[in-house]
C-alpha positions in Angstrom: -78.3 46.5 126.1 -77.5 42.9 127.5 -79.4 41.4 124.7 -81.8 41.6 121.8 -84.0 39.8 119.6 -86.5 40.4 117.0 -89.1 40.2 120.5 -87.7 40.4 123.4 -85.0 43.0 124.8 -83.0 42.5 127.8 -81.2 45.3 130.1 -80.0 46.1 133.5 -82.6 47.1 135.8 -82.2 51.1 136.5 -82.7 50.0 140.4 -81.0 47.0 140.6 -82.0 44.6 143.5 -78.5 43.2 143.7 -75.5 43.4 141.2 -76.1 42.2 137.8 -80.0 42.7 138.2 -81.4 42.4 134.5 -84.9 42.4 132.8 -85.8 41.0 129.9 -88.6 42.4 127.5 -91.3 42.2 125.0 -90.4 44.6 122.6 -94.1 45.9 121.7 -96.0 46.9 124.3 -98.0 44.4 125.9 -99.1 45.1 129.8 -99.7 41.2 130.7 -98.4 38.0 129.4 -101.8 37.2 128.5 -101.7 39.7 126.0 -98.4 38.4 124.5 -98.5 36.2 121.3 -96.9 32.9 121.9 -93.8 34.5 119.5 -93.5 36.8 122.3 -93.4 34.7 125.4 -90.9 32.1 123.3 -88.8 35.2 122.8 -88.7 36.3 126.4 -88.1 33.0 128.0 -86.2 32.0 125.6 -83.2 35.1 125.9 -84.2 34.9 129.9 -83.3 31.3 129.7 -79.9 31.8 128.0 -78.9 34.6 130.4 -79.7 32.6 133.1 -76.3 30.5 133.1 -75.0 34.3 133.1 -76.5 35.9 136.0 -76.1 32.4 137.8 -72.3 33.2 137.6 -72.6 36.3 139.4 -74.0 35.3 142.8 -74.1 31.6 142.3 -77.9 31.2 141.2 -80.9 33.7 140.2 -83.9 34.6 141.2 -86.6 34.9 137.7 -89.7 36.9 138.7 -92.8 38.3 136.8 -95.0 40.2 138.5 -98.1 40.0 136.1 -100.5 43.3 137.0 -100.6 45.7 139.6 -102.2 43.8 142.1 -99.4 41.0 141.7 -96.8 43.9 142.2 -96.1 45.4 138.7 -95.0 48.7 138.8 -94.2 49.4 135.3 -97.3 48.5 133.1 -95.1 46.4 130.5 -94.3 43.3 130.9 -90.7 42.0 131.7 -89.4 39.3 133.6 -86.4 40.0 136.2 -83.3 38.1 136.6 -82.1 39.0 140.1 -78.3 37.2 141.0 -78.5 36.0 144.3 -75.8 36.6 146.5 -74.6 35.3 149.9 -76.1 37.4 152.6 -78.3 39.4 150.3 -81.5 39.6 152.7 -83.4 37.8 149.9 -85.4 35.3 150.7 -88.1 32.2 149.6 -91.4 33.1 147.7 -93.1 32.4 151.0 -91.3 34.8 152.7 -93.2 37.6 151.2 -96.4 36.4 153.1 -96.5 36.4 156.6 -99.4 33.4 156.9 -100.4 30.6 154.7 -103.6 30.5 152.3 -103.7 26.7 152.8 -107.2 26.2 151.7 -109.4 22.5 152.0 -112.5 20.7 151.0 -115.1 22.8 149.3 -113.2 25.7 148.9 -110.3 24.2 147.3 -112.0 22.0 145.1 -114.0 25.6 144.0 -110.8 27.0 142.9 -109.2 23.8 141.4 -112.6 24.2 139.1 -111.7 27.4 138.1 -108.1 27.1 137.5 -109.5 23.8 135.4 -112.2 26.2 133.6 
């Protein structure tokens, strides 16, 4: 255990990314951050923001990533928030590397989804 709280938990990931790759936790079970009580997310962020400065030292900064339901990505149906080091040369890369084109959206369409993000 990296870390604990009356919350959140935090650990090393069982397949690390790169070296010193950590998640933190809600303790009870929740499957989406929307399902968390604000008690919850403080807790999480909280402990992911003091190990930050931690896993920063590693590589020299860190990448913090929720993947929030399966179709975001979320293998493990519990949600957790990684802390991956970055290291020189580590073949990560930007957010916008992961998609190949970009969703730029204008006029009617973005002013629907602006009105339903606003909702």
């Amino acid at each position: 255990m990296v870390s604990e709280s009356d919350t959140a938990a935090a650990f090393m990931d069982a397949f690390p990314l790169t070296p010193g790759h950590t998640l933190v936790a809600t303790k009870a079970h929740r499957r989406l951050i929307q399902d968390m009580t604000t008690a919850e997310v403080t807790g999480v962020f909280e402990m992911a923001a003091k190990l930050i400065p931690k896993t920063d030292g590693l590589g020299g900064a860190t990448l913090l990533a929720v993947h929030n339901g399966q179709g975001a990505g979320q293998e493990v149906p519990h949600v957790h928030v990684h802390l991956v080091p970055r290291y020189a040369g580590d073949s990560g890369g930007a957010i916008h590397s992961m998609f190949p084109e970009s969703a730029a959206c204008s006029g009617p369409e973005l002013d629907g989804i602006l009105a339903r993000l606003r909702g």
